[in-house]
C-alpha positions as CSV (number, residue, x, y, z in Angstrom):
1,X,75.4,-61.1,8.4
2,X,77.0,-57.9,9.4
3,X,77.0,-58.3,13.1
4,X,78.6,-55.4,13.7
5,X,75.4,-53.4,13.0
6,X,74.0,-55.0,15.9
7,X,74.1,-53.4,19.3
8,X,73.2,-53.7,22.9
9,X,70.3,-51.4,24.7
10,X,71.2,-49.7,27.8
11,X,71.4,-52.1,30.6
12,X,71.1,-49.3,33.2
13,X,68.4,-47.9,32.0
14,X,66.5,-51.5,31.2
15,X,67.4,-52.3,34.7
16,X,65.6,-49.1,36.1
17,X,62.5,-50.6,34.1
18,X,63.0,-54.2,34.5
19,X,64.5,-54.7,38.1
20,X,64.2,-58.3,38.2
21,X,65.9,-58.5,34.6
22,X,64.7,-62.1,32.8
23,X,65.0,-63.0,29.4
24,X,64.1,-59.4,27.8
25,X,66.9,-57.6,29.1
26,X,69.3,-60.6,28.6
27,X,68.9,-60.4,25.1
28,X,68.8,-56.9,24.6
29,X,71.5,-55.9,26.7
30,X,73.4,-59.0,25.1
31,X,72.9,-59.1,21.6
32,X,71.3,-56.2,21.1
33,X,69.0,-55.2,18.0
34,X,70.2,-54.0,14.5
35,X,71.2,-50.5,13.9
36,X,68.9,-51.0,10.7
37,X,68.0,-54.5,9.7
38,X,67.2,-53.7,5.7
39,X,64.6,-51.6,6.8
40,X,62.2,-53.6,8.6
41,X,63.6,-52.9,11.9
42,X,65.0,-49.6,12.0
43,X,66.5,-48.1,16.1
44,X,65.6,-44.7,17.0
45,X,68.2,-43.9,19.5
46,X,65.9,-40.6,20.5
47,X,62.9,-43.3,21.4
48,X,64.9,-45.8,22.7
49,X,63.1,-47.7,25.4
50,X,60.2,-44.9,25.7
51,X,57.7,-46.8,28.3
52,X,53.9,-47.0,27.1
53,X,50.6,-48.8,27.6
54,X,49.8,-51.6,24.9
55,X,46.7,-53.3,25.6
56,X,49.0,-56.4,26.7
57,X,50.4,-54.6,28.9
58,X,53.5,-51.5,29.9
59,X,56.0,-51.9,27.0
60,X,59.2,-50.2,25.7
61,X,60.0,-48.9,22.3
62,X,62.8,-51.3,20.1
63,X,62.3,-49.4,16.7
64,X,60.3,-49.1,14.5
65,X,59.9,-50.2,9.8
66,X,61.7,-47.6,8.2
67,X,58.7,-45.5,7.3
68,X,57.5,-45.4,11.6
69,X,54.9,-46.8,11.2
70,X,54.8,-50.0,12.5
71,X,56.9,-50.0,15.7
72,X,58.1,-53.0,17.9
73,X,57.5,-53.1,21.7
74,X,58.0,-55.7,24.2
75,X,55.6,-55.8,27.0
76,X,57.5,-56.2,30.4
77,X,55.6,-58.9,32.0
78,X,55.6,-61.2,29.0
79,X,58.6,-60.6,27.1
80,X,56.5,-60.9,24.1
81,X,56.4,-58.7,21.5
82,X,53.9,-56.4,19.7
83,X,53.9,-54.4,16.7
84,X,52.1,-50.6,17.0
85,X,50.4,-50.0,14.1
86,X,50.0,-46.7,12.6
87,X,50.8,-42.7,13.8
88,X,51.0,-41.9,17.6
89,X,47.7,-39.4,18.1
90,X,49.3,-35.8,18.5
91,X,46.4,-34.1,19.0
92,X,46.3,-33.5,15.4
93,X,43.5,-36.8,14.5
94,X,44.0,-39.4,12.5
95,X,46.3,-41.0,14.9
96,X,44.5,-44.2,14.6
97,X,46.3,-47.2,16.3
98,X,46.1,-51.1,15.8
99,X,47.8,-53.6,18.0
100,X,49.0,-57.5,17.6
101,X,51.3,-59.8,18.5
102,X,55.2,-59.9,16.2
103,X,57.1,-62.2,18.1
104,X,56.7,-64.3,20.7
105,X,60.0,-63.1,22.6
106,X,62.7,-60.7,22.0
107,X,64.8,-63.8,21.2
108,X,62.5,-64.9,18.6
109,X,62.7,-61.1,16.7
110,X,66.0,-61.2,17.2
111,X,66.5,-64.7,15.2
112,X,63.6,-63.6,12.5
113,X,65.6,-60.5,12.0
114,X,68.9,-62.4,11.8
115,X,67.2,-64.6,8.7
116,X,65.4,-61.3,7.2
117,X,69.0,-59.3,7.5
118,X,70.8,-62.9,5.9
119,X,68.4,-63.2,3.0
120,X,68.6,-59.3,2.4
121,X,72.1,-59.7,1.9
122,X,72.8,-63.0,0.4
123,X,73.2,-62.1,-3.2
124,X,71.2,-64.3,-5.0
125,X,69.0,-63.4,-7.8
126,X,65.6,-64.8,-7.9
127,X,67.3,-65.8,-11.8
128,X,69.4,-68.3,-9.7
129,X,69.8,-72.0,-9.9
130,X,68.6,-73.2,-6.8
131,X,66.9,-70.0,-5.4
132,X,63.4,-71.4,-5.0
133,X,65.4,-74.1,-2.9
134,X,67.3,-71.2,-1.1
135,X,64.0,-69.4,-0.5
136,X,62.3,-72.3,1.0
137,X,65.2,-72.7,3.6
138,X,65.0,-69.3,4.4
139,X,61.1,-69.3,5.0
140,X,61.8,-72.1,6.7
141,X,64.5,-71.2,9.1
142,X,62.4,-67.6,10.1
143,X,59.3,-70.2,11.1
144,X,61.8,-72.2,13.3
145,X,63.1,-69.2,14.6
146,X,59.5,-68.0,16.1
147,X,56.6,-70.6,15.1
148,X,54.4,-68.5,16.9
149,X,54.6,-65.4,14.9
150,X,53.7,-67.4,12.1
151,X,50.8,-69.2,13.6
152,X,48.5,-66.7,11.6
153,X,48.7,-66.1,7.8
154,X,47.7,-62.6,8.6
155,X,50.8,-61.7,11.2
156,X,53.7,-59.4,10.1
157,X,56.1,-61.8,9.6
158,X,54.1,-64.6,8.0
159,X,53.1,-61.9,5.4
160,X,56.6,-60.5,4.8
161,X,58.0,-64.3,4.3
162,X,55.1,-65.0,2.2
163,X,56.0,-62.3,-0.1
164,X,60.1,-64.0,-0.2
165,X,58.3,-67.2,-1.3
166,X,56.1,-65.2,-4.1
167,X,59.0,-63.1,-5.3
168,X,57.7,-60.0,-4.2
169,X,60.5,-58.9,-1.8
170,X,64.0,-60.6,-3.4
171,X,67.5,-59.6,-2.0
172,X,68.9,-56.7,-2.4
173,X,71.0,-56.1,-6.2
174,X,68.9,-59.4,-7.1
């Protein structure tokens, strides 16, 4: 994994918006999120931590798929967090939006990303001896990194994994 592409949020400015810190701004001003994690999570420094309403509650904006699209926002009071689906309404219509949970905690998207960004970048071909194996560990080890956002066969990451284990989505040069 190239951790180098991961960096920390603002701590001053997460501190303004989170005074009693907790586990939400440990991990991002720890860890951090990817600069782009093979385009599933990409960082918008210009969005960065924009405050909004979500149905669960006030959130900040983490990034967003590389299309923006689908954009990833913890709500404050929970640290969980939810995908925004669709265009932000401009004025101009068709700025329909759909909400759900992505992960049950920033930790949790940070280790789902970490297995995501890993498989990405392992190398293997889907021609491989042993990648079914290798796939099945990898499924495997994004569940344990966030059971919960796998808990429906219709959430975001149980539907992106599913297409690893159907050979959809393979690593990159595979």
């Amino acid at each position: 994994m190239a951790e180098e592409s991961w960096l920390p949020y603002d701590g001053v400015a997460l501190a303004r918006l989170v005074p009693a810190g907790g586990e939400v701004v440990d991990a991002l001003v720890g860890r951090g999120l990817p600069v782009d994690c093979c385009r599933v999570f990409v960082r918008d420094r210009e969005r960065e931590l924009e405050v909004r309403e979500l149905p669960a509650g006030r959130a900040v904006f983490l990034g967003a798929f590389e299309d923006g699209v689908n954009s990833y926002w913890p709500v404050l009071g929970s640290g969980a967090v939810w995908m925004v689906r669709g265009y932000d309404d401009d004025g101009g219509g068709g700025g329909e939006q759909g909400y759900g949970l992505v992960n049950s905690s920033v930790v949790g998207l940070q280790k789902v990303l970490a297995v995501w960004e890993e498989f990405v970048r392992s190398g293997w071909s889907d021609e491989d001896d042993g990648y079914e194996e290798y796939v099945e560990r990898v499924v495997g080890r994004a569940r344990d990194g966030d059971p919960e956002a796998f808990g429906d066969e219709e959430a975001w990451w149980a539907r992106l994994f599913e297409e690893v284990e159907s050979g959809v989505l393979v690593p990159e040069g595979a």
